[in-house]
C-alpha positions as CSV (number, residue, x, y, z in Angstrom):
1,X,0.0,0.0,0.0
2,X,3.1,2.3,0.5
3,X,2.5,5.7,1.9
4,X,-1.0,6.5,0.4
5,X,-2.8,9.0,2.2
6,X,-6.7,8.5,3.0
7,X,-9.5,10.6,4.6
8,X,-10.0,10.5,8.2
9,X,-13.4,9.6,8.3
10,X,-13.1,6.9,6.1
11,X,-10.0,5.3,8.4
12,X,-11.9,5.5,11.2
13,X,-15.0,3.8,9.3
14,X,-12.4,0.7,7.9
15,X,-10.4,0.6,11.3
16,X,-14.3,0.1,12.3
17,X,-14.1,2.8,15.2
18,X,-17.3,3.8,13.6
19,X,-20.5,2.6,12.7
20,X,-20.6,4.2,9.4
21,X,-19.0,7.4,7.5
22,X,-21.4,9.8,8.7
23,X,-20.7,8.4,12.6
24,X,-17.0,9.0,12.1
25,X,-17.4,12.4,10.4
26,X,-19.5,13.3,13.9
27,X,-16.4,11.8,16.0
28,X,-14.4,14.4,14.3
29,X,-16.6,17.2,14.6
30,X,-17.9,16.9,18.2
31,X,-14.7,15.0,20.3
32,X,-11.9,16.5,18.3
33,X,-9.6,13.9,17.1
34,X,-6.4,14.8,17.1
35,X,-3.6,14.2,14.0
36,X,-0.2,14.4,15.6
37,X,-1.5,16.6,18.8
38,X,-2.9,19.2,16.4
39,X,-6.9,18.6,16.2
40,X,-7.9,17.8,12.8
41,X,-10.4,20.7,11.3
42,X,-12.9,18.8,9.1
43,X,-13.3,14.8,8.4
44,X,-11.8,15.5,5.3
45,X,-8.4,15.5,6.3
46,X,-5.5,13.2,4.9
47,X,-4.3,10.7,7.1
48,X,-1.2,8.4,6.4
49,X,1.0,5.6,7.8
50,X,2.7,6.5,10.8
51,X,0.3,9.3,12.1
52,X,-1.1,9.1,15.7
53,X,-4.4,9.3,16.3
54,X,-5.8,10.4,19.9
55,X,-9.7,10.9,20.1
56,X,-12.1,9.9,22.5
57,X,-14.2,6.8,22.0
58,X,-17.2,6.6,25.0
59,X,-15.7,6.5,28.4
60,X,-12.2,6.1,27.1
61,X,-9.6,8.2,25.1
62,X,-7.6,6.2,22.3
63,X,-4.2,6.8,21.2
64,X,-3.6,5.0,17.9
65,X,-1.0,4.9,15.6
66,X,-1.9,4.1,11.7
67,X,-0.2,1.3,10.5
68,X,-1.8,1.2,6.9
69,X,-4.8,3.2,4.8
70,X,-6.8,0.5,4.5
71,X,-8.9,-0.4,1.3
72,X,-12.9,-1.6,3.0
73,X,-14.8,-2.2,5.7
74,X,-13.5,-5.6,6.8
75,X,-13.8,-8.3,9.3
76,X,-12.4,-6.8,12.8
77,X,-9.0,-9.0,12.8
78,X,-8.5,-7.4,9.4
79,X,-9.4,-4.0,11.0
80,X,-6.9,-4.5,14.1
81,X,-3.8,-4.8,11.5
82,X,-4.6,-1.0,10.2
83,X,-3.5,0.7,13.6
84,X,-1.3,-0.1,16.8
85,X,-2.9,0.9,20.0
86,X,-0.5,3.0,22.4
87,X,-2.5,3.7,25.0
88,X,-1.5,2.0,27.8
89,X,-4.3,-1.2,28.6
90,X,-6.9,-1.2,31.6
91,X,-5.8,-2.1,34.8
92,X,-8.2,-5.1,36.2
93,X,-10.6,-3.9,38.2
94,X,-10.6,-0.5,36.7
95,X,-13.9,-0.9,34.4
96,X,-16.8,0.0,36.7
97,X,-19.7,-2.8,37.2
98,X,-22.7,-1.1,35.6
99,X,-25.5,0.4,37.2
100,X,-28.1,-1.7,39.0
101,X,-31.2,-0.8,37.5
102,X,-33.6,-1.7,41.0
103,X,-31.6,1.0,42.7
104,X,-31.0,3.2,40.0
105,X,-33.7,6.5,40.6
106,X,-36.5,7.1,37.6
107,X,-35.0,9.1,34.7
108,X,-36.4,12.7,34.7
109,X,-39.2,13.6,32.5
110,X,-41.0,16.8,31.8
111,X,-44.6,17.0,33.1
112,X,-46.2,16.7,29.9
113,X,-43.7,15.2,27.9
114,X,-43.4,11.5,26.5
115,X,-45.9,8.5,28.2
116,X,-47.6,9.1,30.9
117,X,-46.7,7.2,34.1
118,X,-49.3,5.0,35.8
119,X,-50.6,7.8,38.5
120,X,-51.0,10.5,35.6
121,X,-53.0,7.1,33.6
122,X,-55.8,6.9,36.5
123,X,-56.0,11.0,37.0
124,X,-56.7,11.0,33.5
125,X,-59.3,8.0,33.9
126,X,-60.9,10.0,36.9
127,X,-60.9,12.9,35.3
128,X,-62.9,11.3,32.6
129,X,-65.2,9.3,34.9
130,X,-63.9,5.7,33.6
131,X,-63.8,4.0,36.8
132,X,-62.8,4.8,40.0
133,X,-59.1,4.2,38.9
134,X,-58.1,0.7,40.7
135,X,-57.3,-0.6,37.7
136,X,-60.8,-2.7,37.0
């Protein structure tokens, strides 16, 4: 492949750090991936073997170096030859267990907005004189 260059969006797409092109264009624009240290300034950039990569991807920040441009979409092991990962891997322990959803508190909703919850159901079957709201 030599020392072709390729867009960044579309690296990210084949090195399957994104869904799809339009995903990794977002990754760009919103996180600010980062060519070299210098943040790139549009999706469109050039990218080419031996740049390094550092953006962040959900909870964690990635540090990647490009090994090749790549030429699809392919399976992941295919995907895991186009880069090197530098950053430094998780110590055990450090992943958090997730939340436990019986303790967890409701997730807020604007009066008004969205379903209503059960207590708004029976005012509104009170209100229109469907029963006395027990639930039959």
């Amino acid at each position: 492949m030599g020392d072709a260059a390729i867009r960044l969006d579309k690296w990210l797409f084949h090195a399957r750090f994104a869904k799809s092109r339009g995903v990794a264009a977002r990754l760009v624009s919103d996180t600010g991936v980062r060519i070299n240290g210098a943040r790139a300034a549009k999706s469109a950039q050039s990218v080419r073997p031996g740049d390094v990569l550092t953006f962040a991807l959900g909870p964690h920040v990635r540090v990647v170096r490009i090994l090749a441009p790549g030429t699809r979409r392919g399976p992941a092991p295919e995907a895991r030859m186009l880069y090197e990962d530098l950053a430094p891997p998780p110590e055990p322990g450090e992943r958090a267990p997730p939340p436990d959803p019986a303790t967890a508190p409701p997730a807020p909703r604007d009066r008004g907005a969205g379903r209503p919850t059960g207590a708004e159901r029976r005012a509104l079957d009170r209100l229109r004189g469907r029963g006395d709201g027990s639930g039959d």
